[in-house]
FIKOLZA-1660 file (N, C-alpha, C; in steps of 0.1 Angstrom, whole numbers, plus 5000, padded with zeros to 4 digits):
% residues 111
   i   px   py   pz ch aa at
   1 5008 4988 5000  A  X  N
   1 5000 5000 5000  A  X CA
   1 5009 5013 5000  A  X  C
   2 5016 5013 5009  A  X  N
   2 5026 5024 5011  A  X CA
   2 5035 5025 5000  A  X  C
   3 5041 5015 4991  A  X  N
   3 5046 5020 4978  A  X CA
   3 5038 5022 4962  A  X  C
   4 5024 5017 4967  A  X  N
   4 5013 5022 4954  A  X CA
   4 5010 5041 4958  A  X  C
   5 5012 5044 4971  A  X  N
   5 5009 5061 4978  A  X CA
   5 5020 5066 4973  A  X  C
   6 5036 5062 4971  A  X  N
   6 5047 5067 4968  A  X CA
   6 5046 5068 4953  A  X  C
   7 5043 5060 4949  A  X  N
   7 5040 5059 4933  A  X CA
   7 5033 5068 4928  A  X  C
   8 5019 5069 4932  A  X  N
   8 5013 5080 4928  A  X CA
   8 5018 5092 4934  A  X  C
   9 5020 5098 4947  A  X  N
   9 5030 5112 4945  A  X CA
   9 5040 5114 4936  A  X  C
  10 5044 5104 4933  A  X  N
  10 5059 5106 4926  A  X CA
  10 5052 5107 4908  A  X  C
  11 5041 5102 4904  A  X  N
  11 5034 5108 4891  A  X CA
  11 5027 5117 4890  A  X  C
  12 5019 5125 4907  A  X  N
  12 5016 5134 4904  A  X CA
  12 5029 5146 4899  A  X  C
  13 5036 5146 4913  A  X  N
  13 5047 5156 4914  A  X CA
  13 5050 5156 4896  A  X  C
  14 5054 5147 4892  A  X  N
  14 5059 5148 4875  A  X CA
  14 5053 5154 4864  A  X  C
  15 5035 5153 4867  A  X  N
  15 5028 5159 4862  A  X CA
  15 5027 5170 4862  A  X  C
  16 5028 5174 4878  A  X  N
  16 5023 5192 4878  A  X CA
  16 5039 5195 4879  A  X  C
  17 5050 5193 4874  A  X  N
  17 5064 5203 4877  A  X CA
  17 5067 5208 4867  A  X  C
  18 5061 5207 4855  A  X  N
  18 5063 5213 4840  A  X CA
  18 5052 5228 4840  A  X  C
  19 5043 5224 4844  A  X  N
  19 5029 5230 4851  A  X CA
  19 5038 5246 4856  A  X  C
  20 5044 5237 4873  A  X  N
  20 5046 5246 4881  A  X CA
  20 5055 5256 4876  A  X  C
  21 5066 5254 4867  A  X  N
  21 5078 5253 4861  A  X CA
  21 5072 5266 4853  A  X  C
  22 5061 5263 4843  A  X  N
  22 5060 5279 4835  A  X CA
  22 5047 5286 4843  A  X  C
  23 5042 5284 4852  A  X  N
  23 5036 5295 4862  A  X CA
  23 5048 5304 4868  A  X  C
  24 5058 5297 4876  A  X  N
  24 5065 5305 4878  A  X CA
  24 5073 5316 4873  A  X  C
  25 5076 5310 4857  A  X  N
  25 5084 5317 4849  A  X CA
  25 5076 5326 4841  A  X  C
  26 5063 5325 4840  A  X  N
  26 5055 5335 4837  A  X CA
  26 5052 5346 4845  A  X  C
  27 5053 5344 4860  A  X  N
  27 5048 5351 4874  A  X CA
  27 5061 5361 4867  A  X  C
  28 5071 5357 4870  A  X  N
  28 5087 5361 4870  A  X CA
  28 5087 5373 4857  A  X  C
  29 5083 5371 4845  A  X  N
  29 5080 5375 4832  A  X CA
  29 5071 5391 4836  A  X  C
  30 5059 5385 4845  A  X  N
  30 5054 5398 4845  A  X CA
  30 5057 5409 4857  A  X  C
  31 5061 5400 4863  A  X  N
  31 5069 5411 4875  A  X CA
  31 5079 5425 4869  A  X  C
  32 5087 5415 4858  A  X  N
  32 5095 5424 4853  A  X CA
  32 5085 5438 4845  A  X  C
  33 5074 5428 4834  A  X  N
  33 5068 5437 4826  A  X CA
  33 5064 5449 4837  A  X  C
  34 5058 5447 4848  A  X  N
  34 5053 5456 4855  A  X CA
  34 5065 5468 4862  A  X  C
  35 5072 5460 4862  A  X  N
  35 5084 5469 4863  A  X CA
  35 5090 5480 4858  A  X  C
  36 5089 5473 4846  A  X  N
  36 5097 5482 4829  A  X CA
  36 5083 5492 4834  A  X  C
  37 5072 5488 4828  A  X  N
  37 5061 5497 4829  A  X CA
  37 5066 5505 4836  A  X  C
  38 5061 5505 4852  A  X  N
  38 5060 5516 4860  A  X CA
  38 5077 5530 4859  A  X  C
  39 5091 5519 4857  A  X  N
  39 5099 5526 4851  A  X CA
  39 5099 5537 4836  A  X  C
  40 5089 5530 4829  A  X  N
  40 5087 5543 4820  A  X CA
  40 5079 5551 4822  A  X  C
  41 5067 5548 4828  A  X  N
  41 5057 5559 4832  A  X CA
  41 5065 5570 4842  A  X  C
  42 5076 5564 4847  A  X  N
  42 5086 5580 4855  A  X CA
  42 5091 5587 4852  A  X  C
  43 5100 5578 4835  A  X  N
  43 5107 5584 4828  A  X CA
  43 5097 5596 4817  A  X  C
  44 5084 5590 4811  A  X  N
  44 5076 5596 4803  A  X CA
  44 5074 5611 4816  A  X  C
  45 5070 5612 4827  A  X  N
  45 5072 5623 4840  A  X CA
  45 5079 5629 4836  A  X  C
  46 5092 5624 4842  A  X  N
  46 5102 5637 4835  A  X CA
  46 5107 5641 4824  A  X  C
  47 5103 5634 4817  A  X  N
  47 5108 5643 4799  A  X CA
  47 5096 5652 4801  A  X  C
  48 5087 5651 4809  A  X  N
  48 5075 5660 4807  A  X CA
  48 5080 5672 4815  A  X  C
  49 5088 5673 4826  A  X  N
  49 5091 5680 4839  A  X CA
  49 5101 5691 4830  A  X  C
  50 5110 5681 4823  A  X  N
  50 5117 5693 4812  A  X CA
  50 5113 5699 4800  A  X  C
  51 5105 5693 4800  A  X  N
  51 5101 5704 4786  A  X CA
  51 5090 5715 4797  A  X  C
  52 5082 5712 4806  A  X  N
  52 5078 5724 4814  A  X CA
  52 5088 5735 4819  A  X  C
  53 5098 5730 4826  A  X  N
  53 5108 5737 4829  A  X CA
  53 5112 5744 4813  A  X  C
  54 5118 5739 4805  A  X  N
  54 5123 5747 4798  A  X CA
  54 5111 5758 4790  A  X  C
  55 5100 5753 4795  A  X  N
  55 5091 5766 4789  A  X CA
  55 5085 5776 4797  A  X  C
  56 5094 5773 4812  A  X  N
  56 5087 5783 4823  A  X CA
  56 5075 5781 4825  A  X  C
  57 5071 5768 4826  A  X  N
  57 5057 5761 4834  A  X CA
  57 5055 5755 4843  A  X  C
  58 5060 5764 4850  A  X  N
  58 5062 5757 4865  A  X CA
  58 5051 5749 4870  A  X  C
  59 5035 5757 4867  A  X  N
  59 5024 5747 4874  A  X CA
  59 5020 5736 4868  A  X  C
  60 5022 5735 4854  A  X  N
  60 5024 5719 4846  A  X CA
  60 5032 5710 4853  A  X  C
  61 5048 5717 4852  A  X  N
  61 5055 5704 4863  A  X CA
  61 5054 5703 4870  A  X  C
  62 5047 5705 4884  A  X  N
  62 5039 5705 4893  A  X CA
  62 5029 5693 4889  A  X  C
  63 5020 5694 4882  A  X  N
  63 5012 5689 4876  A  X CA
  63 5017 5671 4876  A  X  C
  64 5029 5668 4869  A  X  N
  64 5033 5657 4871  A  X CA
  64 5037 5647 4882  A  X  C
  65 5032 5653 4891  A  X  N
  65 5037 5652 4908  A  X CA
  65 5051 5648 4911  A  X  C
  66 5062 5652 4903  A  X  N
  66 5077 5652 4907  A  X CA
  66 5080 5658 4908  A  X  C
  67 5075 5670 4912  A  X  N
  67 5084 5684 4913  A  X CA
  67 5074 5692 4926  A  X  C
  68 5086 5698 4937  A  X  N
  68 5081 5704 4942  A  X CA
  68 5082 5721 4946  A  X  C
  69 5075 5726 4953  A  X  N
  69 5077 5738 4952  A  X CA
  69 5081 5743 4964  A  X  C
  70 5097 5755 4971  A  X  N
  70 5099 5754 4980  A  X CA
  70 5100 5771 4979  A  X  C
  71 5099 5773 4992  A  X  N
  71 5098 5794 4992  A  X CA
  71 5109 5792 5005  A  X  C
  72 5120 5804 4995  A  X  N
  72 5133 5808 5005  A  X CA
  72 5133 5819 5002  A  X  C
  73 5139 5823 5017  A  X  N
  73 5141 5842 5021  A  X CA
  73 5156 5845 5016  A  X  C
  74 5157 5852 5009  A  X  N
  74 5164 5855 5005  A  X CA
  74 5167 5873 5008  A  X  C
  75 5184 5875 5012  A  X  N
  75 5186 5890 5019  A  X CA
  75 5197 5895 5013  A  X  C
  76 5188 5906 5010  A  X  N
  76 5196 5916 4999  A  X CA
  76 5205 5925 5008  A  X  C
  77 5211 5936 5008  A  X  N
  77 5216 5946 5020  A  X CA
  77 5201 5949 5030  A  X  C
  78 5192 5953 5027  A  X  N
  78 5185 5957 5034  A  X CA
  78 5172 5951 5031  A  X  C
  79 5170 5946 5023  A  X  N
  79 5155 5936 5023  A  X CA
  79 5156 5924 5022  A  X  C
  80 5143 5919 5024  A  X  N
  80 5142 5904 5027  A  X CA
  80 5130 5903 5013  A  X  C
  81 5136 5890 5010  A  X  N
  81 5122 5885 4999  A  X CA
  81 5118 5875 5000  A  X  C
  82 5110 5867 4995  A  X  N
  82 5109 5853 4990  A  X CA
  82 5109 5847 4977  A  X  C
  83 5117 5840 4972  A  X  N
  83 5118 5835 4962  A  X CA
  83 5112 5815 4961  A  X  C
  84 5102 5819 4949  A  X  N
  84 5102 5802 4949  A  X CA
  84 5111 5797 4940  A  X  C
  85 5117 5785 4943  A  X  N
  85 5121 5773 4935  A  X CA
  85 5112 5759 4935  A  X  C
  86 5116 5757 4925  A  X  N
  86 5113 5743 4918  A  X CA
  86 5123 5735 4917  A  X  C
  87 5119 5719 4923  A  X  N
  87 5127 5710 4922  A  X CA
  87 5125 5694 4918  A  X  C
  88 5129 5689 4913  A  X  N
  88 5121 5675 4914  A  X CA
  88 5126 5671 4924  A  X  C
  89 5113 5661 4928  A  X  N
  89 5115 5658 4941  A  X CA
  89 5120 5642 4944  A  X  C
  90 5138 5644 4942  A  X  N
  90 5144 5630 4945  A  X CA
  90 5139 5620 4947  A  X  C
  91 5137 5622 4963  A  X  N
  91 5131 5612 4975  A  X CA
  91 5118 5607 4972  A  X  C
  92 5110 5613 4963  A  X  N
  92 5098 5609 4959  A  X CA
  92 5101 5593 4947  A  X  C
  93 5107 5598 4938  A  X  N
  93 5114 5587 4926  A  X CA
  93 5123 5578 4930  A  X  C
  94 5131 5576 4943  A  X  N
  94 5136 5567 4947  A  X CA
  94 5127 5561 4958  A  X  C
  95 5118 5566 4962  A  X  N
  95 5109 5555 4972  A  X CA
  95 5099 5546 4961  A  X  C
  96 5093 5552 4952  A  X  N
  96 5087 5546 4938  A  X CA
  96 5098 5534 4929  A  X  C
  97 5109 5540 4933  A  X  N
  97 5122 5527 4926  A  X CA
  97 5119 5515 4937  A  X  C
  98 5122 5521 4949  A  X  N
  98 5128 5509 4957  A  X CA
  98 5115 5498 4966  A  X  C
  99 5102 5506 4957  A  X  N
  99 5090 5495 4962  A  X CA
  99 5097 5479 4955  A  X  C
 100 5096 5473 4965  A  X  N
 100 5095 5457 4959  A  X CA
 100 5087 5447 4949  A  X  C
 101 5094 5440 4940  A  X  N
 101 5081 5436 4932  A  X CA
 101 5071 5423 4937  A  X  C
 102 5077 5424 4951  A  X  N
 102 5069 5411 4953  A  X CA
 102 5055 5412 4956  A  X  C
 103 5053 5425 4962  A  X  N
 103 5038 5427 4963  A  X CA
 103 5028 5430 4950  A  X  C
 104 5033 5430 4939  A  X  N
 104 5031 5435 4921  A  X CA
 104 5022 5416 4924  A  X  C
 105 5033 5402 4926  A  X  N
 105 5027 5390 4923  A  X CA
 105 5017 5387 4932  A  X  C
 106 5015 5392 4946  A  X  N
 106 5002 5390 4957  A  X CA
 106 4991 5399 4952  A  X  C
 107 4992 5408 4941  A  X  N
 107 4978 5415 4938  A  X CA
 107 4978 5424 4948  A  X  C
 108 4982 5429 4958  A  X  N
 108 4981 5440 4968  A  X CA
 108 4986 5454 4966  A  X  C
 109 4994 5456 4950  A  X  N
 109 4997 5469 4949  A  X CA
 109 4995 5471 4928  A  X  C
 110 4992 5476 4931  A  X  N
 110 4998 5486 4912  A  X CA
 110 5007 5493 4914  A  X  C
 111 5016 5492 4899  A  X  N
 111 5021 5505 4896  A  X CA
 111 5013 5516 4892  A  X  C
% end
């Protein structure tokens, strides 16, 4: 009895490892696609961030949510002003890099 139970594990296991074999490598496949994706959708951002900048649209690149807007005082001899700058905002595009793609294969996140 106990080697007719080994028998059949050992033809299931054979059956489903070809199975298991391109689920995985398909899982693996789209992890990446999801990846590339969400990496171009940052890159398509900032080609958008510089063509605003270079046309003095600051509230367009704004618009892309990479860029932020910061107000400094700035002292002349005798006055004070404020000046804004615009910057993209680093820390925002490396926390979007450094999400993991494991949560992409549990269904628990989108890019």
């Amino acid at each position: 009895m106990r080697r007719r139970v080994t028998r059949t594990a050992h033809q299931l296991r054979k059956a489903l490892e070809p199975k298991l074999e391109e689920a995985v490598i398909n899982l693996l496949i789209s992890e990446r696609l999801h990846r590339v994706e969400r990496l171009q959708h940052t890159w398509d951002r900032l080609q958008e961030v510089q063509r605003c900048f270079a046309a003095e649209d600051y509230s367009g690149a704004m618009k892309t949510g990479l860029v932020i807007r910061k107000l400094r005082s700035v002292k002349d001899d005798k006055t004070t002003r404020v000046v804004e700058e615009y910057e993209i905002n680093t820390a925002l595009i490396e926390s979007l890099n450094s999400v993991p793609s494991a949560p992409l294969s549990a269904g628990r996140l989108r890019p």
